[in-house]
PyMOL commands that place a pseudoatom at each C-alpha (Angstrom):
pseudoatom trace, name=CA, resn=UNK, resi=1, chain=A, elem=C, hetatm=0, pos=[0.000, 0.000, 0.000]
pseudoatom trace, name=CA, resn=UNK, resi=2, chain=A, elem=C, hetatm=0, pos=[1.473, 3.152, -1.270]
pseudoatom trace, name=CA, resn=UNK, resi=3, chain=A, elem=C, hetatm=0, pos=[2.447, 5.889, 1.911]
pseudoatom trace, name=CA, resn=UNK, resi=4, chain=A, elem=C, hetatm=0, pos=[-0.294, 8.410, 2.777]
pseudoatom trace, name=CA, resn=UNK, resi=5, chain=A, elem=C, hetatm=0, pos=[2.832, 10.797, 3.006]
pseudoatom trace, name=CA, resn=UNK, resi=6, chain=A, elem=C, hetatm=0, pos=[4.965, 9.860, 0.061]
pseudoatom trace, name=CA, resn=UNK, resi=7, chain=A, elem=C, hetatm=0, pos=[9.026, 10.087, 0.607]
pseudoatom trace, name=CA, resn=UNK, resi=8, chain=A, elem=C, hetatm=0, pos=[12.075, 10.285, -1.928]
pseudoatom trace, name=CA, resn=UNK, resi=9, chain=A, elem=C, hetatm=0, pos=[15.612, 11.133, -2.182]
pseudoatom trace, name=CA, resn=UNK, resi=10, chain=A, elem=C, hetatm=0, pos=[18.461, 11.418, -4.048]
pseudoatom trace, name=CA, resn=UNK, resi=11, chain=A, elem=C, hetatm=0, pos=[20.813, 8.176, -4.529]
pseudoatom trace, name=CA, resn=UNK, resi=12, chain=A, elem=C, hetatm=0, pos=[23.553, 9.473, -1.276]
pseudoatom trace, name=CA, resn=UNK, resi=13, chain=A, elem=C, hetatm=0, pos=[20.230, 10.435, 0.663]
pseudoatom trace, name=CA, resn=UNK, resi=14, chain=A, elem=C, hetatm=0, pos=[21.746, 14.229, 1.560]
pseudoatom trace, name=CA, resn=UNK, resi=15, chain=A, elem=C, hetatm=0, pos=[18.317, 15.440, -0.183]
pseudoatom trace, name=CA, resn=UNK, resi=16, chain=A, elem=C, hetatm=0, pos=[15.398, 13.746, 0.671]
pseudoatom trace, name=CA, resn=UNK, resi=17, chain=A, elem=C, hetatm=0, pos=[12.022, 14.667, 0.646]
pseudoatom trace, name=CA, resn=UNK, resi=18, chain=A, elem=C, hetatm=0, pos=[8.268, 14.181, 2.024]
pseudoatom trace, name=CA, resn=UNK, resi=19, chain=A, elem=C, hetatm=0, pos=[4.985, 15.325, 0.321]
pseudoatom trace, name=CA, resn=UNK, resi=20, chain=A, elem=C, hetatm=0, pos=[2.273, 15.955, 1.865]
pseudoatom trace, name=CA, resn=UNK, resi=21, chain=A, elem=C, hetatm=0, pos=[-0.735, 16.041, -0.864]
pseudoatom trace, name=CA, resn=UNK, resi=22, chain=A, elem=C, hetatm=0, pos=[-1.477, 14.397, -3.724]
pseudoatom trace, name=CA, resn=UNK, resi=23, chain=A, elem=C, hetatm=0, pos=[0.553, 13.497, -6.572]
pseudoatom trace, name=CA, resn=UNK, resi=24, chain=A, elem=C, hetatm=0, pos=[-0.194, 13.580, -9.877]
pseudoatom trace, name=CA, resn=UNK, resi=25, chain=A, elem=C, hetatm=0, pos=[0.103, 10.200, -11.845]
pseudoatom trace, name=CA, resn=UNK, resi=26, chain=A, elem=C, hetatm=0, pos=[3.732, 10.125, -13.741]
pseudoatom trace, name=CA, resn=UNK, resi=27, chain=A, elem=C, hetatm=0, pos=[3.906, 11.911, -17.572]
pseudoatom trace, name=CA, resn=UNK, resi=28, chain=A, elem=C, hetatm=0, pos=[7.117, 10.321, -19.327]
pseudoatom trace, name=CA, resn=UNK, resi=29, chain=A, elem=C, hetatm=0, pos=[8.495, 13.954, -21.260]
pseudoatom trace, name=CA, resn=UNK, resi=30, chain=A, elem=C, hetatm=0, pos=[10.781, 13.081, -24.043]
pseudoatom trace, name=CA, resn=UNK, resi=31, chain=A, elem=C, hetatm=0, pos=[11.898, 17.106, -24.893]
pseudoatom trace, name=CA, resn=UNK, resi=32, chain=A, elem=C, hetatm=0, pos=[16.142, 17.104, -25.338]
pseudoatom trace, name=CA, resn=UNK, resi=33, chain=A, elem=C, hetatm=0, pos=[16.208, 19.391, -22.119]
pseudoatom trace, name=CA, resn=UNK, resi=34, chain=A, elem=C, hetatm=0, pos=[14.728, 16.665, -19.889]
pseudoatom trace, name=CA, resn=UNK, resi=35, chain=A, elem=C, hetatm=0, pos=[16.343, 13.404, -21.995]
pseudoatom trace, name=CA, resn=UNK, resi=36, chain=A, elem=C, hetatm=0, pos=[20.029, 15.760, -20.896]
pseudoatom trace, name=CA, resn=UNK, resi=37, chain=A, elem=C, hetatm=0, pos=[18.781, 16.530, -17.739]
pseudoatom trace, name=CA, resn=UNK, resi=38, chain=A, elem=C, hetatm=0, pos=[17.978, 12.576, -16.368]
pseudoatom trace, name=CA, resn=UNK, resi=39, chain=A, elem=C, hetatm=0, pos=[20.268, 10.416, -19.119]
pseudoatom trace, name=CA, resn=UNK, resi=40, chain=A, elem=C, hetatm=0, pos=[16.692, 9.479, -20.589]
pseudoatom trace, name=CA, resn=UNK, resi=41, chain=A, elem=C, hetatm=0, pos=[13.414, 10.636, -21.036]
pseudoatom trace, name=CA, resn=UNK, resi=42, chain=A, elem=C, hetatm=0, pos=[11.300, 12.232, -17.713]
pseudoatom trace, name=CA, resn=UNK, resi=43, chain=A, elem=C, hetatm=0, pos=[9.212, 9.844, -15.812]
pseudoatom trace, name=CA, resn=UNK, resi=44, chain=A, elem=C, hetatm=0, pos=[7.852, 12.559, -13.276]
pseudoatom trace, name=CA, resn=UNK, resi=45, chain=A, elem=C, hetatm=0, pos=[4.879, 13.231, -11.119]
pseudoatom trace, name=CA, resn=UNK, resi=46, chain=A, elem=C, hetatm=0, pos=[3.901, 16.621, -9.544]
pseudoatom trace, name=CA, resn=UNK, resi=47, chain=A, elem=C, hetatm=0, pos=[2.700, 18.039, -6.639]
pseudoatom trace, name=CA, resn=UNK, resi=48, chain=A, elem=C, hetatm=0, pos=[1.649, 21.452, -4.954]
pseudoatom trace, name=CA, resn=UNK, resi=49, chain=A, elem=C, hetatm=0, pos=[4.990, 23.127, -4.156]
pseudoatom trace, name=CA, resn=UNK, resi=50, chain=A, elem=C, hetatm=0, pos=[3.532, 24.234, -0.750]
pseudoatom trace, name=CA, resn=UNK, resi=51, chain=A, elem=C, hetatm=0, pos=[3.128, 20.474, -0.050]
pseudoatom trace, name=CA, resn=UNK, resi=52, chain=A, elem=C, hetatm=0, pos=[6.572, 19.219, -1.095]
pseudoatom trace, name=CA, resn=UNK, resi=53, chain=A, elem=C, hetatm=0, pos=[8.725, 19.386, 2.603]
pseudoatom trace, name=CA, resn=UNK, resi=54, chain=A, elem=C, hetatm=0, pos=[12.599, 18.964, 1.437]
pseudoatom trace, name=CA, resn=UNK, resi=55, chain=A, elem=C, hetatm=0, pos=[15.345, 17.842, 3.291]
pseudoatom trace, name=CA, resn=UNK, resi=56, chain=A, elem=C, hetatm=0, pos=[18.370, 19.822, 2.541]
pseudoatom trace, name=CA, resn=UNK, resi=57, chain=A, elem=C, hetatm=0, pos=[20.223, 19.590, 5.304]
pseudoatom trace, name=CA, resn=UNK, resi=58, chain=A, elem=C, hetatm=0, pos=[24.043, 20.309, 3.754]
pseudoatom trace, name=CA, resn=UNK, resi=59, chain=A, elem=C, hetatm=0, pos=[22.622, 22.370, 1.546]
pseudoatom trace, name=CA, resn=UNK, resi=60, chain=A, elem=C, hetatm=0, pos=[23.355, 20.017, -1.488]
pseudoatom trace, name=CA, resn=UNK, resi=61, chain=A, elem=C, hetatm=0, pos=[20.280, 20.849, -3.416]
pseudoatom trace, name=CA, resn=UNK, resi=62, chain=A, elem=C, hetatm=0, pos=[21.375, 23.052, -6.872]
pseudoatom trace, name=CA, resn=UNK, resi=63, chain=A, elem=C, hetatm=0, pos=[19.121, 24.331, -9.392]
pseudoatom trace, name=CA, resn=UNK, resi=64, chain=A, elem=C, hetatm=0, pos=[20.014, 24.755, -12.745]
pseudoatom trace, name=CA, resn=UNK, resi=65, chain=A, elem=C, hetatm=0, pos=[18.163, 26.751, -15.514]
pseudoatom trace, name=CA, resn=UNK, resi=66, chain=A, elem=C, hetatm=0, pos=[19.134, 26.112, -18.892]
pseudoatom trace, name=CA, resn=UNK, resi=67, chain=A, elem=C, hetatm=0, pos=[16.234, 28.542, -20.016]
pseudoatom trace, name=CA, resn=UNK, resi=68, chain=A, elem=C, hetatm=0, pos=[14.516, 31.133, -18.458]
pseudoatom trace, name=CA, resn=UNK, resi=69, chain=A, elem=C, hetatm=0, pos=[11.175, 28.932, -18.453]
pseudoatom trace, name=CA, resn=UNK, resi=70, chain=A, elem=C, hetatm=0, pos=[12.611, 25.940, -16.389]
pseudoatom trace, name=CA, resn=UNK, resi=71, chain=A, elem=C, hetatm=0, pos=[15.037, 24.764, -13.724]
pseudoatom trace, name=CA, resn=UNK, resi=72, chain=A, elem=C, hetatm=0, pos=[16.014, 21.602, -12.582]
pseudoatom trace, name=CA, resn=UNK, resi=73, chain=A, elem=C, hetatm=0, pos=[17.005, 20.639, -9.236]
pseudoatom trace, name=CA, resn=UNK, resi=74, chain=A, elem=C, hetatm=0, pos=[19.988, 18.203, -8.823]
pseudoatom trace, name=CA, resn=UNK, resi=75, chain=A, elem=C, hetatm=0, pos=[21.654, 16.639, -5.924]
pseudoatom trace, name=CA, resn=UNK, resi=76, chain=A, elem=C, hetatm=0, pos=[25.539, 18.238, -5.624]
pseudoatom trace, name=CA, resn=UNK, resi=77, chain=A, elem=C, hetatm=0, pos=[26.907, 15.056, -4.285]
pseudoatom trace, name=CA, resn=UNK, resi=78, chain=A, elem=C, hetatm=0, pos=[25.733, 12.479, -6.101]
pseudoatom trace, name=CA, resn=UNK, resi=79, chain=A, elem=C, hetatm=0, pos=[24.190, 14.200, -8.934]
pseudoatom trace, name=CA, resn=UNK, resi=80, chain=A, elem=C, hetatm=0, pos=[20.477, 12.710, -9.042]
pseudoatom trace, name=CA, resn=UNK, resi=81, chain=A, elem=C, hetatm=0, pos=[18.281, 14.561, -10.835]
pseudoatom trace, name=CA, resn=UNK, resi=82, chain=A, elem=C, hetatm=0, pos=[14.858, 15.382, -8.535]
pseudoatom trace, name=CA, resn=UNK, resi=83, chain=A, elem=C, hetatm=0, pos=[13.156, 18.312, -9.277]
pseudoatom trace, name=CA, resn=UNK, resi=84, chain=A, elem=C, hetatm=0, pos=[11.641, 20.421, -12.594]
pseudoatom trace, name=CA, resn=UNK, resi=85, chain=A, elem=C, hetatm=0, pos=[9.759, 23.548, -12.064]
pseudoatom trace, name=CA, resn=UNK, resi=86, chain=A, elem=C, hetatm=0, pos=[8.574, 26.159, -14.986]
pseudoatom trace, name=CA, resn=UNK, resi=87, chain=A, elem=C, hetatm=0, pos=[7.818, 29.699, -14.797]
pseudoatom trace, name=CA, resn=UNK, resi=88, chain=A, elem=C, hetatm=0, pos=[3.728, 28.779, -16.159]
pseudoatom trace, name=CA, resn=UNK, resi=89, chain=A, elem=C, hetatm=0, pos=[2.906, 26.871, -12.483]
pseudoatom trace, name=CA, resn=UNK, resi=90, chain=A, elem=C, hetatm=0, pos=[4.910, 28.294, -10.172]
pseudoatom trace, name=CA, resn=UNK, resi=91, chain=A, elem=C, hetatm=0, pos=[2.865, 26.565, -7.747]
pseudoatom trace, name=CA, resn=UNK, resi=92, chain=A, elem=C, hetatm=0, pos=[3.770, 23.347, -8.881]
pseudoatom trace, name=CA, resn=UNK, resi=93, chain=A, elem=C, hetatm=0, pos=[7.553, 20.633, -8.346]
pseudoatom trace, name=CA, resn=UNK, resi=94, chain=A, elem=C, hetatm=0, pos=[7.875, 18.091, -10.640]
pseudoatom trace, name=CA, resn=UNK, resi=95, chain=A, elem=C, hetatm=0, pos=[9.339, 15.135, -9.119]
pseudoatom trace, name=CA, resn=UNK, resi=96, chain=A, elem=C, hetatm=0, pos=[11.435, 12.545, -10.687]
pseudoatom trace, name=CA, resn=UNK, resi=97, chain=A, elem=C, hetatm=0, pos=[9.471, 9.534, -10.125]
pseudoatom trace, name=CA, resn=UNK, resi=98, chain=A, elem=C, hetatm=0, pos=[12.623, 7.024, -9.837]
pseudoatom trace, name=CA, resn=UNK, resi=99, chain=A, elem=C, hetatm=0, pos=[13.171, 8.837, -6.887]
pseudoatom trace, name=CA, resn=UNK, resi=100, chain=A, elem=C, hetatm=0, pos=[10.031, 8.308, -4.921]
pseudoatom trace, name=CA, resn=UNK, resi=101, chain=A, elem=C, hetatm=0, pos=[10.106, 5.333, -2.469]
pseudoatom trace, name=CA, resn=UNK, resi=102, chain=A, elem=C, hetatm=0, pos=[8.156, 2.350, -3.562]
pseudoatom trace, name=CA, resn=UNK, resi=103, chain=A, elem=C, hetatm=0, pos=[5.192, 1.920, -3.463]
pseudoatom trace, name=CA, resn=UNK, resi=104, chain=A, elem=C, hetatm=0, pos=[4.184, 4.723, -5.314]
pseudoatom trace, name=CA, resn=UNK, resi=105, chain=A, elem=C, hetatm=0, pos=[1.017, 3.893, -6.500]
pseudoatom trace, name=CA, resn=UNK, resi=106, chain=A, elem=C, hetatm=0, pos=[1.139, 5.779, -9.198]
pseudoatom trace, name=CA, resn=UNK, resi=107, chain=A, elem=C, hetatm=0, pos=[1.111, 4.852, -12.916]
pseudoatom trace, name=CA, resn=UNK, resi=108, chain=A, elem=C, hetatm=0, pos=[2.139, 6.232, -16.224]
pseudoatom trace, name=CA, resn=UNK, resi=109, chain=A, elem=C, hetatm=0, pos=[-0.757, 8.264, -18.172]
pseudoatom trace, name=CA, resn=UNK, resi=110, chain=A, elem=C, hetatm=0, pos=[1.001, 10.074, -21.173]
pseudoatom trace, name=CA, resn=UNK, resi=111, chain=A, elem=C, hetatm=0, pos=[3.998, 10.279, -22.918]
pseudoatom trace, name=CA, resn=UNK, resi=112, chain=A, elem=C, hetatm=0, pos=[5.153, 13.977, -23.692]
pseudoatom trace, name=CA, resn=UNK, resi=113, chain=A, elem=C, hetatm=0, pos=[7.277, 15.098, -26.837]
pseudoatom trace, name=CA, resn=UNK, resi=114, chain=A, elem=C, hetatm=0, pos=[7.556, 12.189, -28.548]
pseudoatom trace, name=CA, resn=UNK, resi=115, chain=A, elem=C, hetatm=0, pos=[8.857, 13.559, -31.319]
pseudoatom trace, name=CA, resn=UNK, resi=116, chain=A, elem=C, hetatm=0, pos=[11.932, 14.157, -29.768]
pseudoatom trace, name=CA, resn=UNK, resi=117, chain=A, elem=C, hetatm=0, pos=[12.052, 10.937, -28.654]
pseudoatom trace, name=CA, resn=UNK, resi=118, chain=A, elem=C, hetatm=0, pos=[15.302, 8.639, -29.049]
pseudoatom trace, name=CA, resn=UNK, resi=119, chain=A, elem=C, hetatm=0, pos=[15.082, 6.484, -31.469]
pseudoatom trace, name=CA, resn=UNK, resi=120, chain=A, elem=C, hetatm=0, pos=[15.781, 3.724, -29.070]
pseudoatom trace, name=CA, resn=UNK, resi=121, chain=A, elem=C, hetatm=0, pos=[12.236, 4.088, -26.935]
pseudoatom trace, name=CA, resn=UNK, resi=122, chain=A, elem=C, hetatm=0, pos=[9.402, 3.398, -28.610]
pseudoatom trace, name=CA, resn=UNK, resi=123, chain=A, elem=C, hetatm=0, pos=[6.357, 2.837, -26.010]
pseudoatom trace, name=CA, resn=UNK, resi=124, chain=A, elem=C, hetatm=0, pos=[3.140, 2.285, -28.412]
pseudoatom trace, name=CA, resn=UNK, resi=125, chain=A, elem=C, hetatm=0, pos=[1.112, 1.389, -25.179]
pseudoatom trace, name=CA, resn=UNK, resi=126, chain=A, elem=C, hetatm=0, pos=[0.444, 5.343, -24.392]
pseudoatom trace, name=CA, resn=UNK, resi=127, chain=A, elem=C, hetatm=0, pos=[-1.193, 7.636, -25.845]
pseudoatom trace, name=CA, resn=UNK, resi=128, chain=A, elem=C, hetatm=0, pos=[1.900, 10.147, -27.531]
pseudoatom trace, name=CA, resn=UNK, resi=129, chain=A, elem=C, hetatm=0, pos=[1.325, 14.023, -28.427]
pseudoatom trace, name=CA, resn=UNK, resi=130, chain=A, elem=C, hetatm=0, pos=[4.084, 15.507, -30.300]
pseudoatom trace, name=CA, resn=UNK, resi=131, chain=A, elem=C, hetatm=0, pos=[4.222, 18.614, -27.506]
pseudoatom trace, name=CA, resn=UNK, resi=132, chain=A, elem=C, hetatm=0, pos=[2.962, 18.757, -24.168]
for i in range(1, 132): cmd.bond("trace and resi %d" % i, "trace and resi %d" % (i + 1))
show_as sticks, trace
zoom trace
């Protein structure tokens, strides 16, 4: 049974997280900014920023905006990739969802840019859009 209070972290646990609300089911985005930004495509889930508690504790967590519409959030020491935020929903974090602990419950609805796709990953069991 998933956690009523899901929890991640990076792979060296200095960032770890807890959220508190609901999370939205995981979109796999398949844009070159996020393939760069995890080594693959995005598997992520979102939740209300307000309800996202991290644990930065060495202050580890960097962010890193290759545009002025989006930053991603990285762990210093080991390098994980956690976080995606854009300017449009400010309110929102994306979360990677490799880094949630299992069980998640959650499951994959859409894939995202799939025309920017590798030509490696093929996944003809979701619906694709060729932008968001």
């Amino acid at each position: 049974m998933p956690d009523p209070e899901p929890r991640g972290r990076c792979l060296c646990g200095s960032v770890a997280y807890t959220v508190r609300g609901a999370l939205r089911d995981v979109l796999d985005c398949h844009c070159a900014r996020c393939r760069r930004f995890t080594g693959h495509h995005m598997a992520a889930t979102s939740a209300a920023r307000a309800d996202v508690d991290i644990d930065d504790a060495e202050s580890l967590l960097r962010w890193y905006a290759p545009v002025p519409e989006a930053s991603y959030g990285f762990c210093a020491r080991c390098g994980s990739s956690l976080f995606w935020t854009c300017t449009s929903a400010p309110d929102r974090l994306s979360i990677c969802a490799g880094t949630l602990d299992p069980p998640t419950g959650l499951r994959t609805t859409a894939a995202w840019w799939v025309s920017e796709a590798s030509d490696y990953h093929v996944r003809p069991d979701l619906p694709e859009f060729d932008t968001e």
